[in-house]
VOGU-3710 file (C-alpha; in Angstrom, 3 decimals, decimal comma):
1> xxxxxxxxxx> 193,431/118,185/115,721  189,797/117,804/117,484  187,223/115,713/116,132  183,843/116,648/115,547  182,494/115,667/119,196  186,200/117,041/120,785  185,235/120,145/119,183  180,999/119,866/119,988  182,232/119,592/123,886  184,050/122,311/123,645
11> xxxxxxxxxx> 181,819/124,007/122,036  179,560/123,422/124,972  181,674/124,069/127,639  182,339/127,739/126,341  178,693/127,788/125,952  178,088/126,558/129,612  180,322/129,098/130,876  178,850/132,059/128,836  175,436/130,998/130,254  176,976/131,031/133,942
21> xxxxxxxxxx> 178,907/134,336/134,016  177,960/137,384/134,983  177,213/139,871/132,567  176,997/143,970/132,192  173,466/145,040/132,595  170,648/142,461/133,127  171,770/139,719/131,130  171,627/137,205/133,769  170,956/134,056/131,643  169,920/131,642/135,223
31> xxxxxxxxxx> 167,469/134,447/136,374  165,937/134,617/132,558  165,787/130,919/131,842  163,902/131,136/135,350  161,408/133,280/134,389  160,695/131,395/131,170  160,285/128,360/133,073  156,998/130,580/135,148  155,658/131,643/132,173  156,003/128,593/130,229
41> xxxxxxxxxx> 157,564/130,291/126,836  159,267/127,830/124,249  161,744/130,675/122,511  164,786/131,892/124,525  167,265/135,144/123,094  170,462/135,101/123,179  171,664/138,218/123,161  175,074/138,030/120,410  176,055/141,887/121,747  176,881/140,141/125,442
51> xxxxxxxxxx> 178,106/137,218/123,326  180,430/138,792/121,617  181,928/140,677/124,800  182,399/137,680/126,571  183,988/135,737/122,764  183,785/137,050/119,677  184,652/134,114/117,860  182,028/132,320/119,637  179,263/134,530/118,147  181,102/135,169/114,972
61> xxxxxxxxxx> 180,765/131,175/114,585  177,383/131,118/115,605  176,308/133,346/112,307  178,657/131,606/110,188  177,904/127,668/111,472  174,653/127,851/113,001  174,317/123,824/112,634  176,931/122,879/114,811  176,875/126,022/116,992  173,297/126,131/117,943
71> xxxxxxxxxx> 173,452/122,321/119,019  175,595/123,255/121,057  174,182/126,189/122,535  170,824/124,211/122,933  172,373/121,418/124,958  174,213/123,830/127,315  170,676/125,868/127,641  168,663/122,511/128,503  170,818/121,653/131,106  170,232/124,850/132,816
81> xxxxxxxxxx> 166,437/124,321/132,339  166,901/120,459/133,707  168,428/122,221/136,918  165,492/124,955/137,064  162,960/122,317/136,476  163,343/118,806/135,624  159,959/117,673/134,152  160,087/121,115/131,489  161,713/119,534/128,304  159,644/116,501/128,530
91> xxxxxxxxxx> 156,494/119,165/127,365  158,484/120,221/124,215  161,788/121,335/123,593  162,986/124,893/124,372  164,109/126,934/120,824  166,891/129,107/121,067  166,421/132,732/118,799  169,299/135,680/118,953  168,826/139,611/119,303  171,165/141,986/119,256
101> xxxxxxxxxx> 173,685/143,508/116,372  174,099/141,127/113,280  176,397/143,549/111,493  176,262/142,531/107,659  174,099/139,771/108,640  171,134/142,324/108,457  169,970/142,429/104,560  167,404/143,008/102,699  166,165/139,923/100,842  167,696/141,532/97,450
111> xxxxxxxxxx> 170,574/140,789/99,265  169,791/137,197/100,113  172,841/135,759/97,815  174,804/132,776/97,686  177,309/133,511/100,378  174,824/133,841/102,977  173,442/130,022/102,681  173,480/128,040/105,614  174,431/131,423/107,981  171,505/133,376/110,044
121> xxxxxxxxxx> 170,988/136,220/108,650  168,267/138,753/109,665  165,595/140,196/106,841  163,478/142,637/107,044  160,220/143,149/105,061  156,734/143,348/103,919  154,852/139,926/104,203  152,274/139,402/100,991  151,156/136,014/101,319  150,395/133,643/104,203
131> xxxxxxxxxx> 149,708/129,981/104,215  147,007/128,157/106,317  148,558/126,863/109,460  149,333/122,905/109,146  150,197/120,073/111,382  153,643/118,969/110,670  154,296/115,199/111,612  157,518/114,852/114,092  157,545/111,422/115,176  155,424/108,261/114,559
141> xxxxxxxxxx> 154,454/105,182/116,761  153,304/101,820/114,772  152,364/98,617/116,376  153,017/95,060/114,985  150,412/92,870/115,899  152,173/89,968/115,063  154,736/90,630/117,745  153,236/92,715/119,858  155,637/95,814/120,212  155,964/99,070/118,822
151> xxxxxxxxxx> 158,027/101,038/115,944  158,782/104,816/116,578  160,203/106,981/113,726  161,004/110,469/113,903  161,235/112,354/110,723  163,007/115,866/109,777  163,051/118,093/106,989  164,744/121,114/105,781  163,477/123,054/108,615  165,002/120,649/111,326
161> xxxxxxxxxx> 168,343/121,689/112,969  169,310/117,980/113,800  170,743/116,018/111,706  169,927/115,028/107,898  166,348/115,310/106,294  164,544/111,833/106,436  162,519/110,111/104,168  158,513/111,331/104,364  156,954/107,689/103,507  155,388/106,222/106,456
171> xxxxxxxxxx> 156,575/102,442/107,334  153,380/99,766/106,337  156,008/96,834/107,560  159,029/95,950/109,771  162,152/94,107/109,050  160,616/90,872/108,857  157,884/91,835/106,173  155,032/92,077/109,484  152,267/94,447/108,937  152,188/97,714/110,978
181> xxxxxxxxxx> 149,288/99,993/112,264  150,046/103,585/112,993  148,916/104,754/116,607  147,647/108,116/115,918  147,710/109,071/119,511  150,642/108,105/120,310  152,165/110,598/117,123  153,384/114,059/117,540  153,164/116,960/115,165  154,434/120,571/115,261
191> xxxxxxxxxx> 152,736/123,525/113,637  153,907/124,246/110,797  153,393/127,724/108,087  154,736/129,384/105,511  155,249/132,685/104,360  156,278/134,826/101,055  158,344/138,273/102,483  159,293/140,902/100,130  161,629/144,005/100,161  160,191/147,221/101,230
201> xxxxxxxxxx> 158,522/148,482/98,168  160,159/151,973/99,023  163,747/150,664/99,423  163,639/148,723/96,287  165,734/150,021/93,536  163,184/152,091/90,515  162,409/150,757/87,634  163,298/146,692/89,101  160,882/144,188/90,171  160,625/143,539/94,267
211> xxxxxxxxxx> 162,644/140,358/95,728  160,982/137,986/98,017  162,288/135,427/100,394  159,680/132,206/101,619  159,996/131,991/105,737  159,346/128,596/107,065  157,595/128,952/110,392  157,410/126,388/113,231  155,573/126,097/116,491  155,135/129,064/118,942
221> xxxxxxxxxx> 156,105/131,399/115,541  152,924/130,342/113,546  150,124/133,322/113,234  152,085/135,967/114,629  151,651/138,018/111,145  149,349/138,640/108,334  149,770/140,263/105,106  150,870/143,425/104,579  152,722/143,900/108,257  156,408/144,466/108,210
231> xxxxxxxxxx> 158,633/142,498/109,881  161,731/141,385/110,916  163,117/137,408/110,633  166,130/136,139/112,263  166,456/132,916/110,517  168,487/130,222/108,739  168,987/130,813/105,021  168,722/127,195/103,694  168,868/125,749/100,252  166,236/122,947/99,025
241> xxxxxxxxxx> 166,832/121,017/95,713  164,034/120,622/93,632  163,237/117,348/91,322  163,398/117,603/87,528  160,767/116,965/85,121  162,763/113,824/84,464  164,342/111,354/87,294  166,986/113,205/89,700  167,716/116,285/90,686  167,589/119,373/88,978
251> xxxxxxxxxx> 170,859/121,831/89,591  168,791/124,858/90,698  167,675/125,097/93,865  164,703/126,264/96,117  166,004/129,037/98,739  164,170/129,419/102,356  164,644/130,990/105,348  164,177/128,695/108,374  163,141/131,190/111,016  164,195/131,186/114,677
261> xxxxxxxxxx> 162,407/134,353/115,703  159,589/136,935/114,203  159,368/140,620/115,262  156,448/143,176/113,908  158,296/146,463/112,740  156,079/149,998/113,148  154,406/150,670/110,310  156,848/154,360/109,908  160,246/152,271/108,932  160,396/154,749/106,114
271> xxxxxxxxxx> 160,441/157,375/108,772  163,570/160,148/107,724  166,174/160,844/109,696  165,982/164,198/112,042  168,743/165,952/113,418  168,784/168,297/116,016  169,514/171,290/113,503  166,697/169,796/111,115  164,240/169,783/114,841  165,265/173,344/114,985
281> xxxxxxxxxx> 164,851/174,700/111,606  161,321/172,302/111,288  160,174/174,527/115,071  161,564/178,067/113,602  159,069/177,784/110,655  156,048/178,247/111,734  157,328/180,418/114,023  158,884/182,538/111,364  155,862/182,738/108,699  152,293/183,045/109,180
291> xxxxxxxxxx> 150,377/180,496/108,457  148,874/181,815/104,993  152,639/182,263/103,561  153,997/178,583/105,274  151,224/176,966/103,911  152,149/179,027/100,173  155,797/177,974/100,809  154,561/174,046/101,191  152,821/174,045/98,404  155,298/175,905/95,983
301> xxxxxxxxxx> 158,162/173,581/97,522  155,775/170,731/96,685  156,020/170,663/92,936  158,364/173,492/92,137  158,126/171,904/88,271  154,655/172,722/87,618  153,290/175,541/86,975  150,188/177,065/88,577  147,727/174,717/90,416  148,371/176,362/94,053
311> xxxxxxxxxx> 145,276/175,430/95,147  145,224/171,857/94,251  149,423/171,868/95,569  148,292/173,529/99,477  145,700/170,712/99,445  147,898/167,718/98,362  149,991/169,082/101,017  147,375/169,297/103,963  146,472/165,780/102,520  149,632/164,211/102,837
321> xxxxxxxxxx> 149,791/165,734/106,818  146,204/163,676/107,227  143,727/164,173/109,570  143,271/162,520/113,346  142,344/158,999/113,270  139,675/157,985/116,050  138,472/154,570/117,284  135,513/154,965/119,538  134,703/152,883/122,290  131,621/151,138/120,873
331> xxxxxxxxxx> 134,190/149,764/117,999  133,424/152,496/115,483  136,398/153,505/113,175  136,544/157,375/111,674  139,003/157,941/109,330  141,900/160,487/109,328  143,336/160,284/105,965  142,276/162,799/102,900  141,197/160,839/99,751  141,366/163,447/96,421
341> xxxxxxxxxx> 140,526/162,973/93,335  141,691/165,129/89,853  139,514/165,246/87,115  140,271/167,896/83,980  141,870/168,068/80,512  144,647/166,003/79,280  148,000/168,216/79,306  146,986/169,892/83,043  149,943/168,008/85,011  147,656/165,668/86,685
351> xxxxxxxxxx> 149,860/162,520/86,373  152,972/164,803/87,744  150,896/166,293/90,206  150,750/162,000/91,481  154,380/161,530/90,701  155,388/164,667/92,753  152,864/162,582/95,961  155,100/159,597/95,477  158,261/161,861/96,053  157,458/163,740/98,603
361> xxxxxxxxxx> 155,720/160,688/100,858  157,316/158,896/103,174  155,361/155,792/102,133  153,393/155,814/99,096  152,288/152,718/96,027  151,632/153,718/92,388  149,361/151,818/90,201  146,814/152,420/87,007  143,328/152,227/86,552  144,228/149,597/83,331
371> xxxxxxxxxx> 147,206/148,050/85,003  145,556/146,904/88,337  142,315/144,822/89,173  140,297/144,882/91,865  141,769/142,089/94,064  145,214/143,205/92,888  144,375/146,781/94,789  142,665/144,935/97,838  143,246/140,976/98,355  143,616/137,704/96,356
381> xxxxxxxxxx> 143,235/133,958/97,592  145,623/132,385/95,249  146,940/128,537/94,925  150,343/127,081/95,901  151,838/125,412/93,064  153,828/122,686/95,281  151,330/122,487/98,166  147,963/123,337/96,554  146,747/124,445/99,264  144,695/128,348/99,839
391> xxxxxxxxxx> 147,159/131,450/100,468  146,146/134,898/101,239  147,546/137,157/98,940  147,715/141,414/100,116  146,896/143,886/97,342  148,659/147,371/96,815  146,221/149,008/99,511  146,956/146,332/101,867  150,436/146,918/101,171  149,912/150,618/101,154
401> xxxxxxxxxx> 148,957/150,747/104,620  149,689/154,011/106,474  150,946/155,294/103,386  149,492/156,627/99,871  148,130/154,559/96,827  148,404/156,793/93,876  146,241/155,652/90,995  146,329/157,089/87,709  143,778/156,955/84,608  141,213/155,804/87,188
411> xxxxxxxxxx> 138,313/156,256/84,810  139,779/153,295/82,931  139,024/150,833/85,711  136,206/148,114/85,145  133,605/149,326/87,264  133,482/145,993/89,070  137,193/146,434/89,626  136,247/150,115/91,139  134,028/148,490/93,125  136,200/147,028/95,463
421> xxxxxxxxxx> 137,776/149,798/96,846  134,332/151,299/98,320  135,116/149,713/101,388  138,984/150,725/101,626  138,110/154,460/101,133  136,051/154,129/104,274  136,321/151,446/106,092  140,070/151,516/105,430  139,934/147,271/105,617  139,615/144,483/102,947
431> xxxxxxxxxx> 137,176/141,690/103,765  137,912/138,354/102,289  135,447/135,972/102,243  136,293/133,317/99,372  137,099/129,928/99,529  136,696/129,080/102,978  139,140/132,303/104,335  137,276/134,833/106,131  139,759/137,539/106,770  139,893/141,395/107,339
441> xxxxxxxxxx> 142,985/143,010/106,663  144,202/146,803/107,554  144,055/149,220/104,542  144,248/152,563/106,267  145,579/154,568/103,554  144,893/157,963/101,614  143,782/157,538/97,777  144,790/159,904/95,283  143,455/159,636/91,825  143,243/161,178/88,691
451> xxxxxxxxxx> 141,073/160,922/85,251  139,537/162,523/82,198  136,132/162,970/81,299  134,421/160,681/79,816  134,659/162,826/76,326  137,911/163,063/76,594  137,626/166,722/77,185  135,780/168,228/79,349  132,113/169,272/78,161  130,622/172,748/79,344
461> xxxxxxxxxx> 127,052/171,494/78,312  127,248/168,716/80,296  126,982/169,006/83,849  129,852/168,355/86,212  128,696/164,423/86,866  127,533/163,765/83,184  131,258/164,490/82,777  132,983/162,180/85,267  131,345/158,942/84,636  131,252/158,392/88,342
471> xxxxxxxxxx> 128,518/157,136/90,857  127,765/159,186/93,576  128,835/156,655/95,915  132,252/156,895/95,191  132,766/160,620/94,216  131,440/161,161/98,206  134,391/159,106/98,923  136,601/161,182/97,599  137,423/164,328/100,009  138,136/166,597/97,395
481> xxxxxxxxxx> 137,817/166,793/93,920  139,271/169,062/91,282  138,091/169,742/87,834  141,044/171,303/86,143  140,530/172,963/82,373  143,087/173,911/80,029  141,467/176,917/79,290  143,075/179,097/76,804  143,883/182,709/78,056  146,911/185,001/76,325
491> xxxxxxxxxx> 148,864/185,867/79,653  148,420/182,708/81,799  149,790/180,900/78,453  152,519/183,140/78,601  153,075/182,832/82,250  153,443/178,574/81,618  155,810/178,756/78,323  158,189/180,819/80,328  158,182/178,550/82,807  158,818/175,319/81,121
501> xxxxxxxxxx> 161,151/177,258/78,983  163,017/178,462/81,854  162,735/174,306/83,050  164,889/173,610/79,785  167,226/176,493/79,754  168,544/176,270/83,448  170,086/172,811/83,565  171,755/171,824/86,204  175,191/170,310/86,939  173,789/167,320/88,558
511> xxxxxxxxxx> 171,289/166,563/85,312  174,159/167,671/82,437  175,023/164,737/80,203  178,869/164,419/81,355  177,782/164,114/85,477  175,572/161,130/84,087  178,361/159,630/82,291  180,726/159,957/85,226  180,527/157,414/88,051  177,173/156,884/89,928
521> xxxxxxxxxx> 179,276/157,802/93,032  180,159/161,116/91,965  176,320/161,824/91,020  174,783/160,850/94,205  177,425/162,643/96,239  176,708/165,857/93,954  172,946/164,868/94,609  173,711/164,589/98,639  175,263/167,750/99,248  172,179/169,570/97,361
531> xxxxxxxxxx> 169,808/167,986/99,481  171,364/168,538/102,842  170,213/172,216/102,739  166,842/173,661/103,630  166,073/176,068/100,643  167,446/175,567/97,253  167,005/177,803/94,766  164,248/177,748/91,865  164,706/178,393/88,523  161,140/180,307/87,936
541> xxxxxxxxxx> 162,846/182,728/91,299  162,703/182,978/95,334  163,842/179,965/97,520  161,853/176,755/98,601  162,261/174,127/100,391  164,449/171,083/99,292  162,873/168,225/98,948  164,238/166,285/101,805  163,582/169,029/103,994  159,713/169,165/103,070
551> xxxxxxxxxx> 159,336/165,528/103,197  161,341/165,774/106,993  158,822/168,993/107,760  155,369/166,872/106,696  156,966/163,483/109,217  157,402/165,873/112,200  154,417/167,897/111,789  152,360/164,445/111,561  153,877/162,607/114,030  153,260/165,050/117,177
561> xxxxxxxxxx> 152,916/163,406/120,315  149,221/165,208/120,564  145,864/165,365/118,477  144,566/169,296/117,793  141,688/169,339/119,521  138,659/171,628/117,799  137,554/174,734/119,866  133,983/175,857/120,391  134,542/179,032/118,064  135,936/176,264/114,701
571> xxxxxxxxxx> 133,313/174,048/115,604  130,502/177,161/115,110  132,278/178,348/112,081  132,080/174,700/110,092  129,099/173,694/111,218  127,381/177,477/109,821  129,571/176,898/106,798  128,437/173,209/106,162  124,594/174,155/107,010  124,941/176,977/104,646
581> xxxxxxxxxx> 126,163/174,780/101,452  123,184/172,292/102,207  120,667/174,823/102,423  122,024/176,312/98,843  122,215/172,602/97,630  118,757/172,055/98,385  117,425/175,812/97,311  118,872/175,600/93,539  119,025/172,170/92,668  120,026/173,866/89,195
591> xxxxxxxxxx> 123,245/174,422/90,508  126,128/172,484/88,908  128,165/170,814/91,939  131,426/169,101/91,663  130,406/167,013/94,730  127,141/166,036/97,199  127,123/167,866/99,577  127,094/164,889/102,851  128,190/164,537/105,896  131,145/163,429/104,653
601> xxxxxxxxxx> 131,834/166,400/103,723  131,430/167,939/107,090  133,835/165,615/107,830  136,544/165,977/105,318  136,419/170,256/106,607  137,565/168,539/110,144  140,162/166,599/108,727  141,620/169,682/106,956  140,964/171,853/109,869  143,142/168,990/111,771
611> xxxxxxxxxx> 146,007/169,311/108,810  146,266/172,830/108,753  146,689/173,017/113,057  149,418/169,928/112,444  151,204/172,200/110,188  151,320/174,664/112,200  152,401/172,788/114,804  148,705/173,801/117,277  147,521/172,073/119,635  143,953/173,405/119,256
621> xxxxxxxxxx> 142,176/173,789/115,912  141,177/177,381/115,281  138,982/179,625/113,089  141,919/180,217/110,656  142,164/176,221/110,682  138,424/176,031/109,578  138,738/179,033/107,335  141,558/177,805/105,482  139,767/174,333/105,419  136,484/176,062/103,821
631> xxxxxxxxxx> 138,328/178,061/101,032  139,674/174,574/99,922  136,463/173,251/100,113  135,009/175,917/98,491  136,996/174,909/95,248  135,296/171,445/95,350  131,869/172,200/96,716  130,870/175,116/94,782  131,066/175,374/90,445  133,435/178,642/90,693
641> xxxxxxxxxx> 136,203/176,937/92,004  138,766/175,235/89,465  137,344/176,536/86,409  140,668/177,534/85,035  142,765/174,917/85,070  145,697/176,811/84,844  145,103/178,872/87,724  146,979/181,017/90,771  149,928/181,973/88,369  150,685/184,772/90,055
651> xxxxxxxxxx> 149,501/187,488/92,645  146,057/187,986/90,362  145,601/184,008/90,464  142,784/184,177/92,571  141,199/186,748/90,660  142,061/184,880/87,303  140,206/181,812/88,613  137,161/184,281/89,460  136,922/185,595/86,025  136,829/182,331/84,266
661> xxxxxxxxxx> 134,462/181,376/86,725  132,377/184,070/85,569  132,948/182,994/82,307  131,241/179,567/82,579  127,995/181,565/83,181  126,250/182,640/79,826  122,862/184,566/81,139  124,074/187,990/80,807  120,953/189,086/83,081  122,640/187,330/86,458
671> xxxxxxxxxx> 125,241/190,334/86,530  124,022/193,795/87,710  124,917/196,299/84,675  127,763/198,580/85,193  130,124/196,878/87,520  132,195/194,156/86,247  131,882/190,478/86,432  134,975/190,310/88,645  133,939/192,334/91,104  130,199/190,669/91,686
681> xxxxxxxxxx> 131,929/187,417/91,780  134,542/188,375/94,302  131,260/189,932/96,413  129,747/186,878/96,043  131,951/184,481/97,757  133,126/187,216/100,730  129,629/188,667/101,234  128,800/185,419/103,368  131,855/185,071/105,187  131,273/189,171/106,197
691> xxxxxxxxxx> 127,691/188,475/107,868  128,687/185,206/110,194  126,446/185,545/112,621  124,743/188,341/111,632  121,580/189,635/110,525  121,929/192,973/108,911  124,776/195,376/108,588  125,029/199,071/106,738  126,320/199,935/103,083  129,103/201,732/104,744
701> xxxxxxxxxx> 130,378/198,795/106,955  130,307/196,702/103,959  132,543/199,727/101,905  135,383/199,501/104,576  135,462/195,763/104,684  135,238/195,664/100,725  138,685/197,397/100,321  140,598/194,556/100,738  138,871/192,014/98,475  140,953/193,619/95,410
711> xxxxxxxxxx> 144,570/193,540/94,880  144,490/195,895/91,507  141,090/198,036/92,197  138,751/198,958/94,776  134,890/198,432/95,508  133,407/202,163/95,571  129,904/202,685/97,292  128,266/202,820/93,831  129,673/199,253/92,524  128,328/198,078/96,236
721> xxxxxxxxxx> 124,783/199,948/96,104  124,258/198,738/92,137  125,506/194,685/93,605  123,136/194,765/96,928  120,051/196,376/94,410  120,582/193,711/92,128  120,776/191,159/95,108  117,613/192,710/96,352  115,645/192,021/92,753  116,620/188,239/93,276
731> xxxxxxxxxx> 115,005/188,690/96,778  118,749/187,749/98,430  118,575/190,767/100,530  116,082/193,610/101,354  117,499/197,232/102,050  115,901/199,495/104,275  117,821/203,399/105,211  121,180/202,233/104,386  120,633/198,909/106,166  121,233/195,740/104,274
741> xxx> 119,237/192,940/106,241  118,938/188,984/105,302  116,114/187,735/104,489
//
């Protein structure tokens, strides 16, 4: 039987020889230890795949015993480095990290459980707070003036690999009771930090509160993260005891991970996986539809629950495919992501419209205007109970980043608490200035909100900001905004009961009570095979897409290796579109408007432009890019938009949401008298789009066009003569031998 330094030779002797060998590839451990000797790096990786070639045991023992295998290992490395370069070690020692597969060894810190203390392990996950960096003391020199030498002491904690933690009191006199004085110069200390990592909010388990791990870091490993980045630790899952309120120890103890290396992880680890038949059906579709019905078919597969709302469902969809992000060269920072905002009745779906977002993103935080504060959405510089000293703490945005923050009853928030999220809507980063931390954290993120009025119900005396509650500064924020009515109308109530009735009737195996009471196994198998398919089928009729498949559609469409790029006919389109909105904004200030009309709102038509050429997988952004980008916008810009909440239920939605439109306006004079209200308000909003660029144009050019702004009736030439007369008494238009000419 060996003894414990029999066995710590061996040890590293197999080591020795593992480092000499020649290995497949470009694992040549003399040539690497070389270079890190040029560049003067204190980490080197082992890689454990070559390891375990070469012995598995060997690396199997190096998970499973890291304190007496990594001694070894170290010893065997520093030799190496003694022959490459003598004077190296006597700058600082060399630390030894591992890459490579770690099998079960790579959890999630809900995992983190008893069995794994005193292994390496590697953990993945979202860092939230982050310590100050601190000088950690290593070894101490005293001198005895009485006679006349020197005391050295060298002290360890948790975090050290060798040997047993020592005592932290620093020696005032020697063996023979003579006083000592510490040489501060002739001390070293070590860097030392810690951090608080928690599970990736989207892999944690519903309806359960998020684990978190503390990481110890030491040396070269200090500042190489902030919070809200994700990353990856390979460390050594240690166990601390912790004193009682009494004397002794306490039998619960303090877990932390010790780490030997840090990695940063791309911000898409919630990325879904694509197969080469999903890459095939996602480049058939658009390929397959026009762009009109795809963009339909995204937003009925979307939220196939919920009746109606097509409008606001096609832009949630071109929201959650974002714009382009650009960073200029003179530093200056334009946003791509689409911030929305739903304001309207309660009992309109806006909450499931927001739980439908966090379904279908890959990445997405929910919160509540009452729930959250303001540094709870941004950043908090909170106190360490054991330490005392400052931590920066990341908020849900922070956290959010590159993903979605969904935030419901958002006209409940303290409107200093509302406040703080000016800057993350866009800027997209927090700034903390408090107690002596100036940071600036990443918080690129979309917003998504919803609210009621501030009656409760929306008022049709009041105009449209009167009933939001909201300052100007922040609705501009917002990229769109929806104000959705339950307005009450025989057939589109119809058209909703048989819908949620046809919800309740049409149950399905996977949701019956006995598959719930069967094993959980059985269920998610069931719930597998279902969402393996493209289409399913939906109980209101007609196929959409599965779930899975949408959410793998919106990833591939976003993540092209190009940016659309606008042409010069899109650019001439939005910017006679914008100029047009700002010249009616400024000519009838009477007119109710949802939002301002500012430049951001020239800029939120680019960044839906940008969505709608991403969806169709373009590499240029076209008119029908812009025009589908202004028709949205034309919902949130001008009063006829949403004014039935309950809109688009069928074929005659559009028409539907014209009517009520029509409805909000009580002067009975604004209509011309014999043609119907439908008809001058469907004139209304296609009359501009007909005379782009133009200056005049006859009655019977406007009759041909006309015939396709109805689905169930026609414009004749006497409903267009008695609209452009009555357009002409409002001195919109002058007529002149069949000629209609702008004034």
């Amino acid at each position: 039987m060996q003894t414990s330094d029999e066995a710590h030779v061996v040890l590293k002797q197999r080591f020795a020889e593992f480092l000499d060998s020649q290995h497949d590839g470009s694992s040549n451990y003399h040539k690497i230890i070389e270079e890190l000797v040029h560049r003067k790096d204190r980490r080197l990786a082992v890689d454990l795949n070559t390891l375990r070639q070469f012995d598995s045991e060997l690396a199997s023992g190096l998970l499973r015993e890291p304190g007496e295998y990594l001694s070894s290992l170290r010893e065997a490395v520093d030799n190496l480095i003694n022959v490459a370069d003598p004077k190296y070690l006597n700058q600082g020692e060399v630390h030894i990290t591992l890459t490579g597969g770690f099998g079960f060894h790579r959890i999630s810190p809900r995992e983190l459980l008893s069995p794994f203390l005193g292994k390496i392990v590697n953990v993945e996950g979202i860092v939230t707070k982050c310590s100050c960096v601190r000088p950690k003391v290593a070894k101490t020199t005293h001198f005895c003036e009485a006679t006349g030498s020197f005391v050295t002491r060298e002290y360890r904690d948790v975090a050290s690999s060798k040997g047993m933690p020592t005592s932290t009191v620093y020696p005032t006199r020697d063996e023979n009771g003579n006083l000592l004085t510490t040489e501060y110069g002739l001390c070293s200390f070590r860097d030392h930090q810690t951090f608080s990592m928690q599970e990736m909010p989207e892999s944690a388990p519903p309806g359960q509160l998020p684990r978190s791990i503390d990481v110890v870091l030491e040396d070269d490993l200090v500042d190489l993260c902030k919070p809200g980045d994700r990353v990856s630790v390979v460390g050594i899952y240690k166990a601390i005891p912790m004193r009682s309120m009494g004397s002794g120890l306490s039998g619960v103890f303090r877990t932390v991970l010790v780490a030997l290396s840090l990695y940063q992880l791309s911000k898409e680890v919630a990325a879904p996986a694509l197969s080469h038949e999903d890459i095939r059906n996602i480049n058939e579709l658009p390929r397959k539809l026009e762009a009109k019905a795809l963009l339909a078919l995204l937003g009925k597969s979307f939220a196939p629950s919920i009746c109606g709302h097509d409008s606001i469902k096609r832009a949630l969809v071109l929201l959650l495919l974002g714009g382009s992000e650009k960073n200029l060269q003179n530093g200056t920072h334009i946003r791509g992501d689409v911030n929305c905002l739903l304001v309207g009745d309660p009992s309109v779906a806006k909450s499931q419209l927001l739980r439908c977002v966090l379904g279908v993103a890959a990445y997405a935080v929910s919160t509540t205007g009452r729930g959250s504060s303001g540094v709870g959405l941004t950043a908090a510089v909170t106190t360490d109970q054991d330490s005392g000293e400052r931590k920066l703490e990341a908020g849900a945005m922070v956290l959010a980043d590159r993903g979605v923050v969904c935030i419901d009853e958002f006209d409940k928030m303290n409107d200093s608490d509302r406040v703080a999220i000016h800057e993350v809507m866009e800027q997209q980063t927090v700034t903390i200035a408090k107690a002596g931390i100036h940071a600036s954290l990443n918080a690129r993120c979309s917003v998504v909100a919803a609210a009621n009025p501030i009656y409760g119900n929306y008022d049709h005396s009041q105009g449209v900001t009167r009933n939001i509650n909201l300052p100007d500064s922040l609705l501009s924020r917002f990229d769109m905004l929806f104000i959705v009515l339950d307005q009450s109308d025989t057939k589109i109530d119809r058209a909703i009961s048989s819908h949620v009735l046809g919800l309740h009737s049409c149950e399905k195996p996977i949701m019956s009570l006995k598959a719930i009471l069967q094993k959980d196994t059985a269920l998610i198998q069931n719930n597998d095979e279902i969402e393996m398919s493209m289409y399913v089928i939906h109980s209101a009729g007609g196929e959409i897409l599965s779930k899975r498949f949408l959410q793998k559609y919106l990833y591939y469409a976003k993540h092209r290796p190009w940016q659309p790029v606008l042409t010069p006919t899109a650019e001439g389109y939005i910017a006679e579109q914008y100029s047009q909105w700002r010249v009616d904004k400024a000519g009838d200030s009477r007119t109710r408007r949802t939002l301002p009309v500012t430049a951001r709102t020239l800029e939120t038509m680019i960044r839906l432009s940008t969505a709608h050429a991403k969806m169709r997988m373009s590499k240029s952004i076209d008119v029908i890019d812009a025009s589908v980008a202004i028709e949205i916008m034309r919902f949130v810009v001008e009063a006829e938009g949403l004014a039935s909440s309950s809109a688009n239920i069928d074929e005659t939605s559009e028409e539907f949401a014209l009517v009520h439109g029509g409805e909000q306006e009580h002067n009975s004079s604004s209509f011309p008298v014999g043609v119907s209200r439908l008809k001058y308000t469907v004139f209304q909003q296609r009359f501009p789009d007909l005379m782009f660029h133009r200056e005049a144009i006859s009655l019977d050019e406007i009759g041909k066009s006309a015939a396709a702004w109805l689905k169930d009736g026609k414009f004749t030439l006497g409903d267009i003569e008695l609209i452009v007369n009555h357009m002409q008494t409002l001195n919109k238009l002058l007529i002149h031998a069949g000629v209609v000419h702008l004034i």
